[in-house]
C-alpha positions in Angstrom: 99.7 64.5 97.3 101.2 61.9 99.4 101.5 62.8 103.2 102.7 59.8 104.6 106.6 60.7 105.4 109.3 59.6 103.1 112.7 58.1 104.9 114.6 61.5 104.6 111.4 63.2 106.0 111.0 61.3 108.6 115.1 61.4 109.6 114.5 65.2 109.1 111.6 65.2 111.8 113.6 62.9 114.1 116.9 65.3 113.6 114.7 68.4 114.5 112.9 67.3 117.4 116.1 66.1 119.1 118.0 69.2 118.5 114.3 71.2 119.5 114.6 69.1 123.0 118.2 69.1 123.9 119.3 72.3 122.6 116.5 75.0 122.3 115.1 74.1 125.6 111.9 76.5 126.9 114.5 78.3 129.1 116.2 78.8 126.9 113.7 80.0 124.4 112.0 82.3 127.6 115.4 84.0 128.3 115.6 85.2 124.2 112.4 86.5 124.5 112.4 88.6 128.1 115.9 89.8 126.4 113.7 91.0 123.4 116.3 88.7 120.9 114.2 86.4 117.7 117.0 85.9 116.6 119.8 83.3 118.2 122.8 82.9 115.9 123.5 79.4 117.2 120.3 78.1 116.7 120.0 80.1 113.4 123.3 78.9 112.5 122.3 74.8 113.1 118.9 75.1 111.4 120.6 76.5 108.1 123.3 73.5 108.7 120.2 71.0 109.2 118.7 72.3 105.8 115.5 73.9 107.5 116.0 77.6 105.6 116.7 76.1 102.2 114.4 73.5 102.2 112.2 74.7 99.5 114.9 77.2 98.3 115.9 75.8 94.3 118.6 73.1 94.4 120.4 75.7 91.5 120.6 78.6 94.3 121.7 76.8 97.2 118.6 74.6 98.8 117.4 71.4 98.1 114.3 72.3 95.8 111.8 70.3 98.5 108.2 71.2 97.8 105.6 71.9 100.2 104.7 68.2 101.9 108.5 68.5 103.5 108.2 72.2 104.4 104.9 71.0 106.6 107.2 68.3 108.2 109.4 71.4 109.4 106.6 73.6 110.3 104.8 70.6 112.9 108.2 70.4 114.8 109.1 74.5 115.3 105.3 74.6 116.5 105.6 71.9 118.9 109.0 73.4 120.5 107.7 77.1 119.8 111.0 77.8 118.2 111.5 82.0 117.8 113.6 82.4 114.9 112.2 83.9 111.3 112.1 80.6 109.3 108.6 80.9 108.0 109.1 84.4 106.9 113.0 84.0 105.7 112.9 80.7 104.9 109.7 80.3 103.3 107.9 83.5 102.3 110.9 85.5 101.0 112.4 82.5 99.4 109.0 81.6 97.3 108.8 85.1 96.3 111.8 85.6 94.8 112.1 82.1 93.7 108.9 82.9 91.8 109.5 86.6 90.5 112.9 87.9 91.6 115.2 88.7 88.8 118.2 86.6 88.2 120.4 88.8 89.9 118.1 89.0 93.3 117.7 85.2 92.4 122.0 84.4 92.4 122.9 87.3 95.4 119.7 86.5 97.9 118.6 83.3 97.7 122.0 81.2 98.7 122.3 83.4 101.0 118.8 83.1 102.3 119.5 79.0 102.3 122.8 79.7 104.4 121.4 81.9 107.0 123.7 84.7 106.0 120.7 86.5 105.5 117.2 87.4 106.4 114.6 88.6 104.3 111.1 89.4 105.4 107.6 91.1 103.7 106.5 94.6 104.7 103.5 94.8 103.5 100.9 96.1 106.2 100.0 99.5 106.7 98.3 101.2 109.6 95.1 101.9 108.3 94.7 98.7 105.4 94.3 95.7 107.7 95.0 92.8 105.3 94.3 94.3 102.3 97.7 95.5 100.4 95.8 96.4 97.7 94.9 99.5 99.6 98.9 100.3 100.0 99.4 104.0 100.5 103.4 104.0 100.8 104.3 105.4 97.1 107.7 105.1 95.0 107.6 107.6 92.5 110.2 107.2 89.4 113.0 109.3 89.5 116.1 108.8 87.4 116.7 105.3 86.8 115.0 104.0 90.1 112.4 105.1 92.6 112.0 107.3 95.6 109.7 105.4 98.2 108.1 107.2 101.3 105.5 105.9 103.9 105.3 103.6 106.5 104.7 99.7 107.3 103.8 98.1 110.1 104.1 94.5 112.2 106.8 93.9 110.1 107.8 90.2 111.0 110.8 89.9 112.6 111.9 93.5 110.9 114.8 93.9 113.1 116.7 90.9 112.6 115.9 91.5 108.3 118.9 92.3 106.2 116.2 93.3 103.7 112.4 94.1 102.9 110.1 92.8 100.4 108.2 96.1 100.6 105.4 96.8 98.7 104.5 100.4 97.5 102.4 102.1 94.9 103.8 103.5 92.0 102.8 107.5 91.6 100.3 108.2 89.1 99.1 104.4 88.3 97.6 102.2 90.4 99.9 99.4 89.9 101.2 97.9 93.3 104.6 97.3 92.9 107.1 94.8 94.9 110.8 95.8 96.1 113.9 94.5 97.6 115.1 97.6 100.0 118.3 97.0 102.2 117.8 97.5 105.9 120.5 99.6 105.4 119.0 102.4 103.0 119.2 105.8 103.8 115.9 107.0 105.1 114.8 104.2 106.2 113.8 104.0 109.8 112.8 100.5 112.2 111.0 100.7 115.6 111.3 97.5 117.0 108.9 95.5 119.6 107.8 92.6 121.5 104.1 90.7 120.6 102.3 89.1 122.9 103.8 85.4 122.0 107.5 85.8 122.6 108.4 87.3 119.0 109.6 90.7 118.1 107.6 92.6 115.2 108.5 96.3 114.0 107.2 99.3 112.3 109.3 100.7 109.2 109.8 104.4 108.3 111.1 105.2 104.7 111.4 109.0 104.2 112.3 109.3 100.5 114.4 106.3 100.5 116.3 105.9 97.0 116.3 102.4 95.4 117.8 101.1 91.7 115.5 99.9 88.9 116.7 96.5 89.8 115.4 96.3 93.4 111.9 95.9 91.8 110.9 92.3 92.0 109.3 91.1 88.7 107.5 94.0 87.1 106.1 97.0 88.3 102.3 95.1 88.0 103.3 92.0 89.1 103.4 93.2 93.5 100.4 92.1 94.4 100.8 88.1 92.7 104.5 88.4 93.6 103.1 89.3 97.2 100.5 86.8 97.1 102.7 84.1 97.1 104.9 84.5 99.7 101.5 84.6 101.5 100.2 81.6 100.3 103.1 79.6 101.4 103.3 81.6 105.0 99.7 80.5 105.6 100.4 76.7 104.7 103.2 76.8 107.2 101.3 78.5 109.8 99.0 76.0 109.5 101.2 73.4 109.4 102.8 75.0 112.7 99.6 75.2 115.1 99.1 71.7 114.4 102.6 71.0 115.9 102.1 73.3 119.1 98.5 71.6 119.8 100.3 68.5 119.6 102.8 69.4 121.9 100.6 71.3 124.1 98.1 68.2 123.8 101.2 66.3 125.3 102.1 68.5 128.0 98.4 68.7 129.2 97.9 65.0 129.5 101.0 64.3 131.3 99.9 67.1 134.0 96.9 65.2 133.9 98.5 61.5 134.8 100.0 63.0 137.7 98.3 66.1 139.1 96.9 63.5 142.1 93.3 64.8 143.4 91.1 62.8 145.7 94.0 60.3 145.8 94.1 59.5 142.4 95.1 61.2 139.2 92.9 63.7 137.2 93.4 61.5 134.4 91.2 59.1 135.9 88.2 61.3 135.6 85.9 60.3 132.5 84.6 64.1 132.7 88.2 65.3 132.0 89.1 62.1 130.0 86.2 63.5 127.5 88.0 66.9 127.3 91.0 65.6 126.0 89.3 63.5 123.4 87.6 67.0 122.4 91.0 68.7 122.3 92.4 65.1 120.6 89.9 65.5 117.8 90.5 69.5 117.2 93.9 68.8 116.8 93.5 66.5 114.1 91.3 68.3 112.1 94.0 71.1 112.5 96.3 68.5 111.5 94.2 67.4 108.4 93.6 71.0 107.4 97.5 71.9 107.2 97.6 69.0 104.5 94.6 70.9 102.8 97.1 73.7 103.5 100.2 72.5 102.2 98.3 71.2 98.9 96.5 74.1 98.2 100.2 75.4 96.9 100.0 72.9 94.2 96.7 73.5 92.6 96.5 75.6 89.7 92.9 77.7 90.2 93.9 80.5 91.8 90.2 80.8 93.1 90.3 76.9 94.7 94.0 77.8 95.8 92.8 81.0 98.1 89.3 78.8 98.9 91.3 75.8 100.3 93.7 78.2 102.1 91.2 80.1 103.6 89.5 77.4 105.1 93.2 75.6 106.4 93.3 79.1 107.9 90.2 79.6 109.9 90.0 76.1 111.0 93.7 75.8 112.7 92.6 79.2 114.2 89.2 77.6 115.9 91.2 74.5 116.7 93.9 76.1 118.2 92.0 78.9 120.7 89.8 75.2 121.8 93.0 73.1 122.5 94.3 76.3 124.6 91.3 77.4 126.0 91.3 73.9 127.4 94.6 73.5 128.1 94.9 76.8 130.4 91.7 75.1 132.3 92.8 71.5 132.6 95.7 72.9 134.3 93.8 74.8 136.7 95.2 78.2 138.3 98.7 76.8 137.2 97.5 77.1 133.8 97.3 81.2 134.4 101.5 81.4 135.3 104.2 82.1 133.6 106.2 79.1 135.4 104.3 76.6 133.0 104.9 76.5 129.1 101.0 76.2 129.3 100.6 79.7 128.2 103.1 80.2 125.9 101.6 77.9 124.0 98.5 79.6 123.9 99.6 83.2 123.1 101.2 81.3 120.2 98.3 79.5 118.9 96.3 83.4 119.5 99.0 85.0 117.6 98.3 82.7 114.5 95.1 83.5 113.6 96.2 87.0 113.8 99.3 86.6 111.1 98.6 86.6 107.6 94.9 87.4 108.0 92.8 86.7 111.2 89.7 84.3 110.9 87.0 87.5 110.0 89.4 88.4 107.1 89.8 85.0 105.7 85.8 84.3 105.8 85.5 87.3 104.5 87.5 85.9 101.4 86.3 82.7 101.3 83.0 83.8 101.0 84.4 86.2 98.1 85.7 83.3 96.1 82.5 81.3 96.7 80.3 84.5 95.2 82.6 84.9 92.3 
């Protein structure tokens, strides 16, 4: 796989980073968040009109059918301006799952509409008590009629309140078969408890109480949840990946400029060799970051499943080590500056925190990777 940016890629990064910088300003991105909004309908608007939410969306359904080397051009610029909105899970994990499995209905009704930005779709798929395993799903749909009655509960829902709809997963009574469903946000029985995470995003926790779907709102079939599932995961991590690389770059950026004219002992820290060697450390974490979101990005075309979730695995834990260095050092290089909420510093760095804990945190994904190497 080629990484070196096409024309159209590279106009696609240039578009983005402009709009990033002169309209979704840190200020502006600050003001969303202490309102407890992910979701601006402006910006959202302008990134469906820029092509961002149906990038990798099938040309038939509405997108432009761009595989995963442009999605990672995306990702590196809404990590470097820390944008709020639900691309990667909308955008890119909805829209590979029911790309992949969804039934040509849910294919023709969702995934235009996905593209557009008319709507926003998002997995539900933790539980309290499961970690990262959704094999160990307790929430059940039992049959009943022609569809399914689903009770339990799901938590850190990504972006749940702004969702038109959950990919939910549940087990189906008396099997062990993990199913995957499309559920309207606004089914009966269905509850959402909205909140703030530690980086500036909003998360929730869902409630279904006997909540009545149609045969057709399964995705695939009834055995297929946990693949179906699996790859709206896949292509989350890649972009996650893809998107700490971006914010240490940024962050990287915003460091060294401090540095060049933070003036101590009548010249600037950046003169120092001691602190000159720290950002050559934090220089060198970020491109292996940046090296491992390519891993990242082409672990979603290789065929073994086993070397697919290996090379993933390993994208994973490395952005997450990378990242908690390049902030770590950030925070210090800025001194007690670096500790306030005036500077962008630590927004940053709550970002780059909250990464390793989506989509399985660095214990869970050695865990696995150690799993596929025994197998």
């Amino acid at each position: 796989m080629d990484f070196t940016y096409s024309e159209e890629q590279q106009m696609l990064a240039d578009s983005l980073r402009r709009f990033i910088d002169t309209e979704y300003t840190f200020e502006a991105r600050r003001k969303s968040a202490r309102q407890g909004e992910s979701l601006d309908r402006g910006v959202w608007n302008k990134l469906a009109e820029m092509g961002v939410l149906g990038l990798t969306v099938p040309a038939d359904f509405g997108g432009f059918g761009e595989g995963p080397a442009s999605q990672l051009v995306v990702q590196r610029e809404l990590g470097r301006g820390l944008v709020l909105e639900p691309v990667t899970p909308s955008g890119v994990m909805a829209a590979a799952v029911l790309s992949a499995y969804g039934s040509d209905a849910q294919r023709q009704e969702w995934l235009p509409a996905i593209a557009s930005g008319e709507r926003i779709v998002t997995l539900a798929y933790l539980e309290p008590t499961t970690r990262y395993r959704p094999e160990s799903a307790r929430a059940s749909a039992e049959r009943s009629g022609d569809g399914y009655v689903i009770s339990g509960t799901k938590s850190v829902v990504w972006h749940g309140a702004a969702a038109d709809a959950y990919l939910l997963t549940a087990r189906i009574s008396g099997s062990n078969e993990i199913a995957l469903f499309l559920v309207p946000r606004d089914s009966k029985g269905l509850g959402v408890t909205a909140y703030p995470t530690i980086d500036g995003l909003r998360a929730a926790d869902l409630s279904l109480q006997n909540v009545t779907v149609p045969a057709s709102a399964l995705v695939g079939q009834a055995a297929d949840g946990l693949a179906a599932l699996g790859v709206g995961l896949e292509h989350g991590i890649a972009a996650l990946c893809a998107e700490g690389a971006g914010a240490m770059e940024k962050l990287i950026q915003i460091t060294g400029e401090y540095l060049g004219t933070r003036q101590q002992f009548g010249k600037p820290l950046a003169s120092f060799q001691a602190l000159q060697h720290r950002m050559a450390d934090m220089l060198v974490q970020k491109e292996l970051a940046l090296s491992m979101a390519y891993v990242a990005a082409q672990a979603l075309d290789e065929t073994d499943p086993a070397a697919r979730r290996r090379m993933l695995s390993a994208a994973k834990v490395t952005v997450a080590r990378a990242g908690r260095f390049v902030g770590q050092q950030a925070v210090q290089l800025h001194g007690g500056m670096g500790m306030t909420d005036e500077l962008s510093v630590g927004d940053y760095f709550k970002r780059l925190t909250m990464l390793d804990q989506l989509l399985g945190d660095s214990d869970y994904h050695l865990q696995r990777f150690g799993e596929v190497m025994e197998a």
